[in-house]
N, C-alpha and C positions, 0 to 999 in steps of 0.2 A: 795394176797401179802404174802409171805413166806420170813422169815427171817432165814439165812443156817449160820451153823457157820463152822469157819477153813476151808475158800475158797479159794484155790488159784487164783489170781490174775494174773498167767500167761497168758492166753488168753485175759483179759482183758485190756492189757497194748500191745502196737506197739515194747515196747523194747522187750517183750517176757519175762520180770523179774519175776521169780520165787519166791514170798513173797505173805503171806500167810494175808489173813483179818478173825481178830477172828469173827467177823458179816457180814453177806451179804445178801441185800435183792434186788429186781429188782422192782421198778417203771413206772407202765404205763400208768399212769391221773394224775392230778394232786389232787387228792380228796385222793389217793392211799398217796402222797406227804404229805401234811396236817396231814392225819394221823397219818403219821412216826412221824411228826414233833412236834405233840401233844406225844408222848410219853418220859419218863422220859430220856431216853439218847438222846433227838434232840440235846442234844447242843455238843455231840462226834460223830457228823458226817462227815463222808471222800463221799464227792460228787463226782462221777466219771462218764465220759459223755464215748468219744470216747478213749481214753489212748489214746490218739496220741503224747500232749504233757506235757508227763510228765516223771522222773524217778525213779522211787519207791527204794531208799535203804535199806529199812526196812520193816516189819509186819506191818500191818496198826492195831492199837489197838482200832481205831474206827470202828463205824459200818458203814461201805463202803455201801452207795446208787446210785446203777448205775441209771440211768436218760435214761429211755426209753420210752419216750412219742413221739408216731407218728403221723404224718398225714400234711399239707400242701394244702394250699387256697389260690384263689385270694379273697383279701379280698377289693382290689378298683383298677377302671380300666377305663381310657380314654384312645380315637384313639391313641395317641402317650405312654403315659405311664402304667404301672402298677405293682402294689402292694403285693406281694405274701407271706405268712406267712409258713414259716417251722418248726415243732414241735422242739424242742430241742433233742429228741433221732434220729432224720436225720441222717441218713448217710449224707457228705458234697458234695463227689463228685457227688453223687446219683443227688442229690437236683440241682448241676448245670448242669449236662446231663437231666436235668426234662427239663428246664427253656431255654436249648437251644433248647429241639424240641421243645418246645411251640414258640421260635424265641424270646425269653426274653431275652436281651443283658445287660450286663453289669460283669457278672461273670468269664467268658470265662477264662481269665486269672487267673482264680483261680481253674482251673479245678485238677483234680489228688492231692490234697491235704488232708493229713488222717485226720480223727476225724468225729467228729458230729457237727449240726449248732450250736446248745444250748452254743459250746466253743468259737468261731470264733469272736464274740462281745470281749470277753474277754483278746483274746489276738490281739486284732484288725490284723487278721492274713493276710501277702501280699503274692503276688510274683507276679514277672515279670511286674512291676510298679503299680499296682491295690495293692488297700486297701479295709477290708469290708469297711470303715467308707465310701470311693466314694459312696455305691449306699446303706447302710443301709439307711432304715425309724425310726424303732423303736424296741425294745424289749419292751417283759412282762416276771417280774420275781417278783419270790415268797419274801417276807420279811420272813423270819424262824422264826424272832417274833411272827408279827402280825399274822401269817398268810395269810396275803393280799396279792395281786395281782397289783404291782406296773408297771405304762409303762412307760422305761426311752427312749429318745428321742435322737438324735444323741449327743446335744450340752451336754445334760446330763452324756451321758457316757465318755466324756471327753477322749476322745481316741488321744493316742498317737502312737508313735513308737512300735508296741508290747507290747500297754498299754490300758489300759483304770479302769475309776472309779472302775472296778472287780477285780483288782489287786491292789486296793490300799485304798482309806478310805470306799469301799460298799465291800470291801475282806472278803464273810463267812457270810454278812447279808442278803444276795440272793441267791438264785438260778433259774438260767435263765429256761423260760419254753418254750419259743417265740420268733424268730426271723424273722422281717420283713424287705425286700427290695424293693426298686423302681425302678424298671426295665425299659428299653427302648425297645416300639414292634415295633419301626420303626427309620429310621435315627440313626442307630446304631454308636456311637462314639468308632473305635476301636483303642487298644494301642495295636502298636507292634513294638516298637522301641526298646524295651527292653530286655535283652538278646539277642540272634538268633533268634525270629519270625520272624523276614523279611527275615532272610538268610532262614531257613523251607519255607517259605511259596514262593520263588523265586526258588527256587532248584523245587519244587513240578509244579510250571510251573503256581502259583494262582496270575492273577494279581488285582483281584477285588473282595479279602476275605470276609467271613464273619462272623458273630461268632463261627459257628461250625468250618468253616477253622483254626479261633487262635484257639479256644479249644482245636482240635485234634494236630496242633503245640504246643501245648503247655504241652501235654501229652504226644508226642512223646518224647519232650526234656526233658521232665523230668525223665522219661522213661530209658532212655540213657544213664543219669547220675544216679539220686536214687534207692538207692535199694530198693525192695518191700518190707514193712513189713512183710508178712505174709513168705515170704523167711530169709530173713536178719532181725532180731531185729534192730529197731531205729526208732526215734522219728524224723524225719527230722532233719530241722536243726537245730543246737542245739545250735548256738551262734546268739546273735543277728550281725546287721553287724557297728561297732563302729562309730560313730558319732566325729569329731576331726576339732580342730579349722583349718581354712585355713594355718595357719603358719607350722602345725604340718606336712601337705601333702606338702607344696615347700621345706621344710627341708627335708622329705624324699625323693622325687624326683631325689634330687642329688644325690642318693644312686641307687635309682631303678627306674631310668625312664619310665621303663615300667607300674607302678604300675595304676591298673584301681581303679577310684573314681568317684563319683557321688558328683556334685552342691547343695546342698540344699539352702545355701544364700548364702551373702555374706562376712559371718564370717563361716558357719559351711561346714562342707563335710563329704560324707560318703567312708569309703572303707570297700569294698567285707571284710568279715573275713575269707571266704574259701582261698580268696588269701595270705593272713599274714600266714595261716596254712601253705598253700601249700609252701607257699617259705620260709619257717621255716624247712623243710625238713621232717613234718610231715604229707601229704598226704600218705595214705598204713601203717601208723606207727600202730604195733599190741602189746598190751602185753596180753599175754593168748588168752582171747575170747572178751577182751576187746581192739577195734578199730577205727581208723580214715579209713574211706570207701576210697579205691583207685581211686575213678571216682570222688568225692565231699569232699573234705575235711572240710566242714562244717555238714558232717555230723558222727555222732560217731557211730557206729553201737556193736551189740552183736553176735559175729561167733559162738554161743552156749549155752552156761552153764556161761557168767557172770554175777557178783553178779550187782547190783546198787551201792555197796561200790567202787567195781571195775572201773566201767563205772564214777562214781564219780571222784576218782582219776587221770585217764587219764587226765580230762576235764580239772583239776585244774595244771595238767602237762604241756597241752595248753599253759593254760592261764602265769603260769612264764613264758612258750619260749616267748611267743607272747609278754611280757613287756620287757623281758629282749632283745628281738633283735631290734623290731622297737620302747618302748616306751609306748605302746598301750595297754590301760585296755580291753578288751570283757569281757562281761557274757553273761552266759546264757542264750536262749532265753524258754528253757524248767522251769517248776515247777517241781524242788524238792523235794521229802518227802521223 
């Protein structure tokens, strides 16, 4: 374990931001962890897993620990179900291309999405109707105190909307080592009602999919729309998608009838924020290198050399069109530093 000082952070971040960490060390067990943690700066620690979703506007003046512990287990398995455990330095998408040739259902839908597992708890991260919280079992994560090794349980991590306990009263007194799910090896429950997988997978000529059929639909569509990181700096999406009383969607309606929403009960509903974006007239909207992606308007991209001051700014430009035309609060769905 080598600790580097005046690191750039560029390669380790999706937006591609160039900010510099005065300390940087790389973790690959958790004993490596412990150790850091027993030393006199544990408590100025900057944890960094996959930079997928984050936006770095500054130096990090802590000493930055990338989280690279590998490896993945079944760790419990009957005829119908089973149990699989992913180290926290996982690659995510890696981990669900594992899990579909083994024929472990439940992920599919969440294929092509950047980061590591060790995050995905955290920000109980969706798309295309799937939540981790559907087929999570448990995590284990470190207390930076004790040093112990704590397993919090679904109802434990209190996962919400692109939330959960990590983001809010357990924020900075963990760090995730383990993530476990409960996979289906048979009688596969698929969702594909969600965005275009039925229109992919009808076009393709599939009329009796399976999970590798949604997976590979669901990479292609993403595909088509996101730009790559490793091309185009950005964090996916960068807005969550606003939650708003029923009242707020029949009032706007008369305005734009076209507008897409989703039911959640009978008082709440959600609407797309790519679409508020897009029909704000800010889909393609550029200043400098700092971007709204022409294909996905939820997503903000980097064409170069911008700062996180920059890509900051934009976002916050957003967010007045977006109050000032429909009404409507978004933030964030990325961590800030």
């Amino acid at each position: 374990m080598q600790i580097l000082s005046n690191i750039s952070l560029k390669p380790y971040n999706t937006f591609g931001i160039n900010v510099n960490a005065r300390k940087f060390v790389e973790v690959t067990n958790v004993e490596e962890l412990r150790q850091l943690l027993k030393n006199a700066y544990a408590s100025e620690l900057f944890i960094l897993g996959g930079g997928s979703n984050m936006l770095l506007t500054k130096d990090v003046a802590q000493t930055v620990v990338h989280i690279n512990l590998k490896g993945r287990e079944i760790i419990e398995e009957t005829e119908k179900e089973v149990v699989v455990q992913a180290m926290a330095g996982e690659n995510w998408h890696q981990f669900v291309l594992y899990c579909i040739q083994k024929d472990f259902g439940g992920l599919e839908n969440l294929s092509l999405i950047p980061g590591n597992v060790g995050t995905t708890p955290i920000q109980n991260i969706g798309a295309y109707g799937v939540e981790i919280k559907d087929t999570f079992e448990s995590c284990t994560a470190l207390d930076v105190q004790t040093l112990e090794i704590k397993s919090f349980s679904k109802k434990e991590c209190e996962f919400g909307y692109r939330d959960s306990i990590f983001k809010n009263e357990a924020k900075g007194k963990y760090i995730i080592v383990s993530v476990s799910f409960r996979l289906s090896k048979k009688d596969h429950k698929l969702n594909t009602s969600y965005g275009s997988i039925d229109t992919f997978l009808e076009e393709k000529g599939i009329r009796n999919p399976g999970i590798k059929d949604v997976s590979e639909a669901v990479i292609s569509i993403r595909q088509s729309k996101l730009p790559d990181p490793k091309e185009l700096g950005n964090s996916g999406s960068f807005f969550k998608n606003p939650v708003v009383p029923k009242q707020t969607v029949e009032k706007l309606q008369k305005e734009y009838p076209e507008m897409p929403f989703y039911v959640l009960d009978e008082e709440r509903v959600k609407i797309p924020a790519g679409w508020l974006i897009d029909r704000a007239g800010l889909k393609g909207y550029r200043e400098g290198d700092a971007g709204v992606h022409k294909k996905q308007a939820l997503v903000l991209v980097n064409y170069g050399n911008a700062t996180g001051q920059e890509i900051l700014a934009l976002s916050k430009k957003i967010q007045n069109r977006i109050n000032e035309r429909f009404g409507i609060e978004i933030t964030p769905e990325v961590n800030i530093y």
